[in-house]
MARTI-209167 format. One record per residue: residue number from 1; residue in one letter; x, y, z of N, C-alpha, C, O in turn. Coordinates in Angstrom, 2 decimals. Each point is the difference from the previous one (the first is absolute). Example, Ala and Ser with C-alpha at 12.3 -4.5 7.8 and 13.67 -1.06 7.14 Angstrom:
BEGIN
site i->1 aa->A n_u->13.19 n_v->-5.69 n_w->7.80 ca_u->-0.89 ca_v->1.19 ca_w->0.00 c_u->0.90 c_v->1.20 c_w->0.00 o_u->1.04 o_v->-0.02 o_w->0.66
site i->2 aa->S n_u->-1.39 n_v->1.07 n_w->-1.38 ca_u->0.82 ca_v->1.19 ca_w->0.06 c_u->-0.77 c_v->1.09 c_w->0.73 o_u->0.51 o_v->1.11 o_w->0.17
***
This chain:
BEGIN
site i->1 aa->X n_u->31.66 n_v->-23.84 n_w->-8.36 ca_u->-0.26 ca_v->-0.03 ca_w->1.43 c_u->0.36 c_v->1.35 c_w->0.60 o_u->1.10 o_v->0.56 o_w->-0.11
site i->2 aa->X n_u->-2.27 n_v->-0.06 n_w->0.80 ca_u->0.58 ca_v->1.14 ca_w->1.22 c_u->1.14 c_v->-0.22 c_w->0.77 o_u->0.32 o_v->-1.01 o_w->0.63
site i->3 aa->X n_u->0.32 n_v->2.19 n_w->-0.75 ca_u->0.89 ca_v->0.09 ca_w->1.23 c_u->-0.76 c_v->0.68 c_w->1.59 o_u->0.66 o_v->0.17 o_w->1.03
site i->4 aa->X n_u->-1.84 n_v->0.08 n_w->-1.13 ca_u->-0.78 ca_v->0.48 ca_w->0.90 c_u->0.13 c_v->-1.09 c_w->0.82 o_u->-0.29 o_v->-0.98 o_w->-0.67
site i->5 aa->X n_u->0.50 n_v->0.77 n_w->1.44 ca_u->-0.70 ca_v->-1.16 ca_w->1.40 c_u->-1.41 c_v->0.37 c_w->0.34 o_u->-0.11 o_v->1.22 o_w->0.10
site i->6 aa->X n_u->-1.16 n_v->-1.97 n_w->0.16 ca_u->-0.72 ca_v->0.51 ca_w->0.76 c_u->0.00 c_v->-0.94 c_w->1.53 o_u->0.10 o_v->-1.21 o_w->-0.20
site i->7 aa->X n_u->-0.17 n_v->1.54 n_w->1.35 ca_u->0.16 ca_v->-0.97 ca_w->0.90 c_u->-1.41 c_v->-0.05 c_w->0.77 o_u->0.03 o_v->-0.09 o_w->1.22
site i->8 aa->X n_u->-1.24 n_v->0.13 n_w->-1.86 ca_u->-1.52 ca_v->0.05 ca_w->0.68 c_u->-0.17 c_v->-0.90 c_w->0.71 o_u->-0.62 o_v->0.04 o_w->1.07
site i->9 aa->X n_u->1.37 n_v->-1.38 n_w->-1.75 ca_u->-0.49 ca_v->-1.44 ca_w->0.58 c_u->0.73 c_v->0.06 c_w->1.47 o_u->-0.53 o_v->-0.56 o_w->0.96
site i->10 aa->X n_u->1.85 n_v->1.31 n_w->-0.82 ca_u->0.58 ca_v->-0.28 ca_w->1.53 c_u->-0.63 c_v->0.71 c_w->1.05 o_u->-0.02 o_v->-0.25 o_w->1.20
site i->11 aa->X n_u->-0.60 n_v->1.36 n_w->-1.94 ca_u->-0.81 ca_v->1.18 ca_w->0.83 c_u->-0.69 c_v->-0.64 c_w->1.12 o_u->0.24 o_v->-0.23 o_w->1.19
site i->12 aa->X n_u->-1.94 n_v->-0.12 n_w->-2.72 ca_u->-0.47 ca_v->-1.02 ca_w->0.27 c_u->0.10 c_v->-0.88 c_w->1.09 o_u->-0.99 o_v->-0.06 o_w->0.72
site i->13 aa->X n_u->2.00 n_v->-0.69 n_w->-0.42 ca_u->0.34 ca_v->-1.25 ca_w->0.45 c_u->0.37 c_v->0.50 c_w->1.34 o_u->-0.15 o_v->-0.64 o_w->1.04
site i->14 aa->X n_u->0.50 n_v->1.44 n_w->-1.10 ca_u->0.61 ca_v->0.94 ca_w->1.57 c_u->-1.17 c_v->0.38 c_w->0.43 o_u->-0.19 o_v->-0.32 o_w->1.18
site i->15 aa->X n_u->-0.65 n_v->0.88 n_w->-1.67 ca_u->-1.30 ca_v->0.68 ca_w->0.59 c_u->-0.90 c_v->-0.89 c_w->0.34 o_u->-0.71 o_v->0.40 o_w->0.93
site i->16 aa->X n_u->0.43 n_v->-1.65 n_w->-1.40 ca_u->-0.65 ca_v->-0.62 ca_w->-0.27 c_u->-1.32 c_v->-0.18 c_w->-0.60 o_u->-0.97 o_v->-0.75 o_w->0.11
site i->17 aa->X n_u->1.46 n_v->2.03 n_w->-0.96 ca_u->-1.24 ca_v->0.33 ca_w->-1.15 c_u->-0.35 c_v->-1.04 c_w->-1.01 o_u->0.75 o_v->-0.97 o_w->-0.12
site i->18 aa->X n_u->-1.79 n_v->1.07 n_w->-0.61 ca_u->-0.22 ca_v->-0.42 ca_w->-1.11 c_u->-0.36 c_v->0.96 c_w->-1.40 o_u->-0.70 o_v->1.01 o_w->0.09
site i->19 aa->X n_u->1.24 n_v->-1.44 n_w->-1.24 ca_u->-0.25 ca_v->0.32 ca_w->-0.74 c_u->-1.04 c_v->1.50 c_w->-0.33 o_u->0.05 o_v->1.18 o_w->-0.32
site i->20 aa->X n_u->-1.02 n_v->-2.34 n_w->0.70 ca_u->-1.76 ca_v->0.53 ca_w->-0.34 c_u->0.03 c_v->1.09 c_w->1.19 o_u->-0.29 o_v->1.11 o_w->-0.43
site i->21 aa->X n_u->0.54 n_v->-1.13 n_w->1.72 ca_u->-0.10 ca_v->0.28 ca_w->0.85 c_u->0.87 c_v->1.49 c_w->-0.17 o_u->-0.23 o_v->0.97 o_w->0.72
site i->22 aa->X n_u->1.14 n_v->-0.98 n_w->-1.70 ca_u->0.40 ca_v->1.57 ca_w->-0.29 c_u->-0.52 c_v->0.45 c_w->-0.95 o_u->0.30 o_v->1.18 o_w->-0.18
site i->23 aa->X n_u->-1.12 n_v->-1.70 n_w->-0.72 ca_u->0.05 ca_v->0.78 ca_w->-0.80 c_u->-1.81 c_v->0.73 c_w->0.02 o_u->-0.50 o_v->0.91 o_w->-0.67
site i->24 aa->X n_u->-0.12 n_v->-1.90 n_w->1.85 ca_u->-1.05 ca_v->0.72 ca_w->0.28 c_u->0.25 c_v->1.53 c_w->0.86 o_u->-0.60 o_v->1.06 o_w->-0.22
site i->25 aa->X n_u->1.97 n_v->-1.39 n_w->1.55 ca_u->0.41 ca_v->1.07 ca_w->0.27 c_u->0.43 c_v->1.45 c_w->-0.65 o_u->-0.26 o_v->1.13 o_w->0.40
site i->26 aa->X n_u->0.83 n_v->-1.47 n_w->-1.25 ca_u->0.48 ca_v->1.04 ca_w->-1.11 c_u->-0.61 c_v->0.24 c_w->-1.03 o_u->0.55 o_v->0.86 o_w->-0.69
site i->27 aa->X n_u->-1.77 n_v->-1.40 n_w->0.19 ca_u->-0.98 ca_v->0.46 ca_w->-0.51 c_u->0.25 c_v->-0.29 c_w->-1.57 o_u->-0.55 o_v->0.62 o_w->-0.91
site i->28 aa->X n_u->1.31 n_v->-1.48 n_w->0.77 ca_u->0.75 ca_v->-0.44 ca_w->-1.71 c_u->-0.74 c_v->-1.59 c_w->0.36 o_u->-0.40 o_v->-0.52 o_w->1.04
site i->29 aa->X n_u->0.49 n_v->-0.01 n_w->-2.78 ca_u->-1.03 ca_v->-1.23 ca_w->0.08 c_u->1.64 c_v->-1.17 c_w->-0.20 o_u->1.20 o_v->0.14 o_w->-0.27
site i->30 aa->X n_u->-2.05 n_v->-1.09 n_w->0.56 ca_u->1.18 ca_v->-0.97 ca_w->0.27 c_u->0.60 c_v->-0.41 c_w->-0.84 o_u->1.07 o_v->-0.59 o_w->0.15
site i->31 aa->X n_u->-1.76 n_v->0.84 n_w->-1.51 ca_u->0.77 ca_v->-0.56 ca_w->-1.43 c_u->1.41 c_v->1.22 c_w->-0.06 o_u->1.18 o_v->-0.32 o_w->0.08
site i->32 aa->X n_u->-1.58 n_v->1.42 n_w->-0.21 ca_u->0.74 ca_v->1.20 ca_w->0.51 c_u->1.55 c_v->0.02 c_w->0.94 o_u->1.05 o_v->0.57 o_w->-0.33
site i->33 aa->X n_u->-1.33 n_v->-1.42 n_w->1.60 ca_u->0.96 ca_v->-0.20 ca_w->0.81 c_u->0.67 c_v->-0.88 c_w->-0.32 o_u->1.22 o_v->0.12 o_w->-0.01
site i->34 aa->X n_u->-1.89 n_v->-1.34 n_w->-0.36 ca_u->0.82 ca_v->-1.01 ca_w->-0.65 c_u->0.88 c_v->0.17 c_w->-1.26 o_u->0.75 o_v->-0.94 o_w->-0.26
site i->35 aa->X n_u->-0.76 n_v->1.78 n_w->-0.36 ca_u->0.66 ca_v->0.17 ca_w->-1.59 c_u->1.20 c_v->0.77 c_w->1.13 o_u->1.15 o_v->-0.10 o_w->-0.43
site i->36 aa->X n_u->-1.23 n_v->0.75 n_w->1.62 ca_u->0.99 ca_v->0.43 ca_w->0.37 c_u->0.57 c_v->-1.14 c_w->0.73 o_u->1.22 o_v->-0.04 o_w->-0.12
site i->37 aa->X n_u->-1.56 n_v->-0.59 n_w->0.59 ca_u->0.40 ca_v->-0.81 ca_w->1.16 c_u->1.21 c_v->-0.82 c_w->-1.09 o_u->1.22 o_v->-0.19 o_w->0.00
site i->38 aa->X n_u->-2.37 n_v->-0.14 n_w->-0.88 ca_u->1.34 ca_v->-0.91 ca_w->-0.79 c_u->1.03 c_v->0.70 c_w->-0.78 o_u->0.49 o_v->-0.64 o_w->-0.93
site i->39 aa->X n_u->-0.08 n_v->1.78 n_w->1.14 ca_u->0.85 ca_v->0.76 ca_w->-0.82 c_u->-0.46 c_v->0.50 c_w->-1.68 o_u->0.80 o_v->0.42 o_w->-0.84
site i->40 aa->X n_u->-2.31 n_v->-0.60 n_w->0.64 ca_u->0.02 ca_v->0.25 ca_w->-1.53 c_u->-0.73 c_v->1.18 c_w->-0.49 o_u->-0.59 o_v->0.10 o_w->-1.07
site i->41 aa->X n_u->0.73 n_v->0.94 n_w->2.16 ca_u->-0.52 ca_v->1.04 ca_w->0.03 c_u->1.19 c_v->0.89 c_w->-0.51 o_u->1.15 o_v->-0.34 o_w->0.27
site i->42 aa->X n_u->-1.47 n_v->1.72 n_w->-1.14 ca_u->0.69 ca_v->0.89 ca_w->-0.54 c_u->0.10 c_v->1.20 c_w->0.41 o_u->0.74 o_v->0.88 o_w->-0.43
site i->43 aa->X n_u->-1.84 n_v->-0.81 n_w->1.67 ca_u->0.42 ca_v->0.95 ca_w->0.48 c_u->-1.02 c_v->0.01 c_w->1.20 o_u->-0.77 o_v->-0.94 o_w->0.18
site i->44 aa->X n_u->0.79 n_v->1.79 n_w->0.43 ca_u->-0.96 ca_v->0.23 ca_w->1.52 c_u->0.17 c_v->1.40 c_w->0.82 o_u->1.01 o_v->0.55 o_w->0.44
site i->45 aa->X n_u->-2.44 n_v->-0.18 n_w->-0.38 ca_u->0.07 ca_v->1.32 ca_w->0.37 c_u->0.02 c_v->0.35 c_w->1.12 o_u->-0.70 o_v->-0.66 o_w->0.76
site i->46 aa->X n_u->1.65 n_v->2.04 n_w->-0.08 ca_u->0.38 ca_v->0.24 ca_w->1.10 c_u->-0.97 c_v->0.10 c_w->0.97 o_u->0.30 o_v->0.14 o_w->1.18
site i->47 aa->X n_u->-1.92 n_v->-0.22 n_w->-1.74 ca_u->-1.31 ca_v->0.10 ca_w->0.78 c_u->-0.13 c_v->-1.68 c_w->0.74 o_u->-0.28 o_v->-0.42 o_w->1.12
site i->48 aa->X n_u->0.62 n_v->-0.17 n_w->-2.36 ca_u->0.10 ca_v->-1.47 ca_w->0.28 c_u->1.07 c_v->-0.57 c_w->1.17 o_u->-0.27 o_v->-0.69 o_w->0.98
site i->49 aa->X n_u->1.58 n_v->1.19 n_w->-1.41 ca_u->0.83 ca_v->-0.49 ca_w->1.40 c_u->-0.14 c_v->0.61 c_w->0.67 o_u->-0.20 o_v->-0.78 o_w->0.94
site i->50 aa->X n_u->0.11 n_v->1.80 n_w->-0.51 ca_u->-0.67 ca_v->1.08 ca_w->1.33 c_u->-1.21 c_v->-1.19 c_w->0.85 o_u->0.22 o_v->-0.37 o_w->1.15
site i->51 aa->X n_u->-1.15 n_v->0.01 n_w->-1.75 ca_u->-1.44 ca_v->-0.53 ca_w->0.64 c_u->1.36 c_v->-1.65 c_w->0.61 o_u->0.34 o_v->-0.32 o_w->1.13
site i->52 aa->X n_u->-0.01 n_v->-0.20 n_w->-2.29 ca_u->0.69 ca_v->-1.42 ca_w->0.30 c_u->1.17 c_v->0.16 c_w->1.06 o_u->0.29 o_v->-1.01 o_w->0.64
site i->53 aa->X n_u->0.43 n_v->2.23 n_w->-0.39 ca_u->1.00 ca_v->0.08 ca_w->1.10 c_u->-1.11 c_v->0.32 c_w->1.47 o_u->0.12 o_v->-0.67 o_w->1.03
site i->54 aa->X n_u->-1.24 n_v->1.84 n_w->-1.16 ca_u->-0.47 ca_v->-0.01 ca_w->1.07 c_u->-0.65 c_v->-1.22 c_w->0.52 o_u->0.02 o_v->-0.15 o_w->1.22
site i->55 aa->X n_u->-0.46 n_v->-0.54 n_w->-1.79 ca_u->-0.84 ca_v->-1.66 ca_w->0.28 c_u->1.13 c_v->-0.52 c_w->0.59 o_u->0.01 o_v->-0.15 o_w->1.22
site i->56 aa->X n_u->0.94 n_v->-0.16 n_w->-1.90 ca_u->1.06 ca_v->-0.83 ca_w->0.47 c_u->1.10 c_v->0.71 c_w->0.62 o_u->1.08 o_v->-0.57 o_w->0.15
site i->57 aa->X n_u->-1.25 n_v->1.60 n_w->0.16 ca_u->0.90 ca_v->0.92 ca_w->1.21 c_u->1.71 c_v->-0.56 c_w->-0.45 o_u->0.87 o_v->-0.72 o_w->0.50
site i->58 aa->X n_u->-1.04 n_v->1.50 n_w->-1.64 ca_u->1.68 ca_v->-0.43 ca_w->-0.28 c_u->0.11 c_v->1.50 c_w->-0.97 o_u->-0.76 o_v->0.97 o_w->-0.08
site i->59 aa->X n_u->1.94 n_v->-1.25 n_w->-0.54 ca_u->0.40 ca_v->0.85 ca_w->-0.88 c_u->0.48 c_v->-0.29 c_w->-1.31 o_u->0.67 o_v->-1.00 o_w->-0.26
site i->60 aa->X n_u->-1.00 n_v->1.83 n_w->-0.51 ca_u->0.44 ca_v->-0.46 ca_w->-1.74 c_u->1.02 c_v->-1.20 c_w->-0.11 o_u->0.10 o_v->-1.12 o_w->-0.51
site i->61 aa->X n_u->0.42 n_v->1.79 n_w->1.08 ca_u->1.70 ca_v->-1.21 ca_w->-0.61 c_u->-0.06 c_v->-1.13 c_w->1.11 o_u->1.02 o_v->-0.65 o_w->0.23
site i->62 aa->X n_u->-1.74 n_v->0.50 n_w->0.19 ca_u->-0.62 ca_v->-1.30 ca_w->0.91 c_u->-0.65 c_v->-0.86 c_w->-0.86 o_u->0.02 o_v->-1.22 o_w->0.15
site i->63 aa->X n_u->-0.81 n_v->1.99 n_w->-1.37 ca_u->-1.01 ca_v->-0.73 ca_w->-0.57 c_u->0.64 c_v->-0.28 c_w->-1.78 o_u->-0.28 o_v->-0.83 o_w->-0.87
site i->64 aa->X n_u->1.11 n_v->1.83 n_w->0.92 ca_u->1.03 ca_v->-0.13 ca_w->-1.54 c_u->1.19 c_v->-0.15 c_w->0.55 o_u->0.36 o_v->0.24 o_w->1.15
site i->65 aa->X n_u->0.32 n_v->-0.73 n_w->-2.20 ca_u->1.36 ca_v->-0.18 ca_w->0.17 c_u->0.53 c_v->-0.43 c_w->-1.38 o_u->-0.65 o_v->-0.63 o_w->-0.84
site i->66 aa->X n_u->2.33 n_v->1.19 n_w->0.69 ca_u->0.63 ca_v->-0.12 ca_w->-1.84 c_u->0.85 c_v->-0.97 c_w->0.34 o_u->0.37 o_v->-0.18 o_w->1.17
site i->67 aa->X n_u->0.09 n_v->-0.66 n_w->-2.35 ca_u->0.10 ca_v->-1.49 ca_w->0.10 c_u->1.32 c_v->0.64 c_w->-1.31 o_u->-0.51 o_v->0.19 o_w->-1.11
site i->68 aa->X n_u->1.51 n_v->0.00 n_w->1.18 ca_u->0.67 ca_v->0.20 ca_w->-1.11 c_u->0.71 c_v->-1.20 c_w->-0.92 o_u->0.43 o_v->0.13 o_w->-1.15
site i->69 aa->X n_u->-0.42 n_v->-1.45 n_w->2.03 ca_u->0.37 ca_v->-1.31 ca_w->-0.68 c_u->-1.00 c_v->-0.19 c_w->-0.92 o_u->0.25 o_v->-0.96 o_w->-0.73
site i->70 aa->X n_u->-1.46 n_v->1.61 n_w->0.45 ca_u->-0.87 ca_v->-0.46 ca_w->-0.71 c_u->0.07 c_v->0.72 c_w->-1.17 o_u->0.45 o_v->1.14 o_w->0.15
site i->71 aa->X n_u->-0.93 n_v->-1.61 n_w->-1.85 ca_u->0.76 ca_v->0.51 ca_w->-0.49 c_u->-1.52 c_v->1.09 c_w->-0.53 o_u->-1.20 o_v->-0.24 o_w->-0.06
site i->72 aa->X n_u->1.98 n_v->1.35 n_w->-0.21 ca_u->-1.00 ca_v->1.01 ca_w->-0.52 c_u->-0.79 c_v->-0.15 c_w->-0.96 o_u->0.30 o_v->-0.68 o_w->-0.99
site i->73 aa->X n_u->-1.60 n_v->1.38 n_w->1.17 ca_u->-1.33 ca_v->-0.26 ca_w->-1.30 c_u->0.56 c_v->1.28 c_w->-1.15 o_u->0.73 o_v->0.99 o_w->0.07
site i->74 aa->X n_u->-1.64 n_v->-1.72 n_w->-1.18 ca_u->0.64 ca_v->0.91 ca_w->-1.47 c_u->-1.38 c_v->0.44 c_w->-0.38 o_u->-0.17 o_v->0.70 o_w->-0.99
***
């Protein structure tokens, strides 16, 4: 398990976005957002959170966050 947090779904839920509805914004396909949404993404490019913070008018560590109770990947 990641120690990454991703927190899209609270974003989301605050904005009252949907899913689909960002990822047409940001120009990534939804299978794409979703492998992030659910944490099983390995990585994501700074082009990528750049487009996902301006949509959702937040900032990186709004949208990540480190979880250190969790125990580290090998």
């Amino acid at each position: 398990m990641a120690r990454i947090v991703i927190r899209l779904d609270e974003l989301l839920h605050a904005r009252r976005m949907t899913l689909t509805e960002l990822a047409t914004r940001v120009d990534i396909t939804l299978a794409n957002l979703s492998i992030l949404k659910t944490g099983k993404a390995k990585a994501i490019r700074f082009s990528t959170l750049e487009a996902i913070c301006a949509v959702l008018e937040c900032q990186p560590g709004d949208l990540l966050g480190f979880d250190p109770a969790l125990p580290a990947e090998e």
